[in-house]
N, C-alpha and C positions, 0 to 999 in steps of 0.2 A: 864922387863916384859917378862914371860920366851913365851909364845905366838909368842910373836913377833922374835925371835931370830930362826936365818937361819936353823942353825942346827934341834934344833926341829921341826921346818915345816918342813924341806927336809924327818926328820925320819916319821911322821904323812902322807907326800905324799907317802912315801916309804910303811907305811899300808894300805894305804887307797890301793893303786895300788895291794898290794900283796891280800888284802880282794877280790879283782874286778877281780882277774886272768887278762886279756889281757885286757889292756885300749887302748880302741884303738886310739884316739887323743893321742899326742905328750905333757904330763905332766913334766915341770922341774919347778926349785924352783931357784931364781936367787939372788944375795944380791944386797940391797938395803943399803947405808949409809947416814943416816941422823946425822948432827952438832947438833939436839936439841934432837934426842934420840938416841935407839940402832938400831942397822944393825936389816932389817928386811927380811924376806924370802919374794919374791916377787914370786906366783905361776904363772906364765905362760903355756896357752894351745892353745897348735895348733890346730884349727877346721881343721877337713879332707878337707869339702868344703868349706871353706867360707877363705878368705885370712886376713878377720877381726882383729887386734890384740887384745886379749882377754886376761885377769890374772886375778887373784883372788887377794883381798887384806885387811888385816885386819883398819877397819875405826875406829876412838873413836867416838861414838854416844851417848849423855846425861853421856858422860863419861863412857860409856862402850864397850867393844871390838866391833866389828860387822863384820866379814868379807862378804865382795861384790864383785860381779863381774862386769869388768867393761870391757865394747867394745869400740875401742878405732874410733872414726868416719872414714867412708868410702868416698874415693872423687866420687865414680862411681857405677851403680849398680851392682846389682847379680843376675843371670839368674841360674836355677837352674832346672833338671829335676827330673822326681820323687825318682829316686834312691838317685841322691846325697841330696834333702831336708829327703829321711828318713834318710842318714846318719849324716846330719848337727841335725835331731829332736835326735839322739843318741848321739850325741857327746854335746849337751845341757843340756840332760838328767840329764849325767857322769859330768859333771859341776856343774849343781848345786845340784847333793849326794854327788861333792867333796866338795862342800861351805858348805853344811850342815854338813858331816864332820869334819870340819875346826873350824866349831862355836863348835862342842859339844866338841871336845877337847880342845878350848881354852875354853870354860864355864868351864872345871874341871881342869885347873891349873888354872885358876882363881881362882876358887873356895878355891882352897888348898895355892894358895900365901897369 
């Protein structure tokens, strides 16, 4: 499934970031290997403020692609003042137009597999 393979995700993060000029969270693409399919690009994003582990990832739903973001749970909370929640509301933003991203170009290799 060409979606799910490293290299085209790292090339698609690599547009998506050069489309956005200065992304400002910390965007990479890590591999993933799975025994029951292929290596997948696993996107990981570093929030400015929030120490949350955050990535993007593509799910099969009713058997089709879907990519989701998923936070990964905090043991403590987050105290936050106004500068840094507008930058945590910005760095959320840039997340899910990369998710959205993500899905429109896996819809059109899907589309063409």
């Amino acid at each position: 499934m060409p979606y799910r393979d490293h290299a085209t995700v790292q090339s698609w993060v690599t547009d998506f970031i050069e489309l956005h000029g200065s992304v400002a969270p910390d965007v990479s693409v890590l591999e993933q290997y799975y025994t029951e399919g292929p290596d997948t690009g696993l996107v990981v994003i570093g929030l400015r403020t929030a120490s949350t582990g955050t990535f993007v990832q593509p799910l099969e739903r009713d058997g089709k692609p879907v990519w989701t973001v998923h936070f990964e749970p905090r043991e403590e909370g987050l105290d936050l003042g106004a500068g840094a929640v507008a930058q945590l509301a910005a760095d959320l933003q840039l997340l899910s137009e990369l998710c959205s991203y993500l899905q429109e170009r896996t819809d059109a290799a899907v589309a063409v597999a």
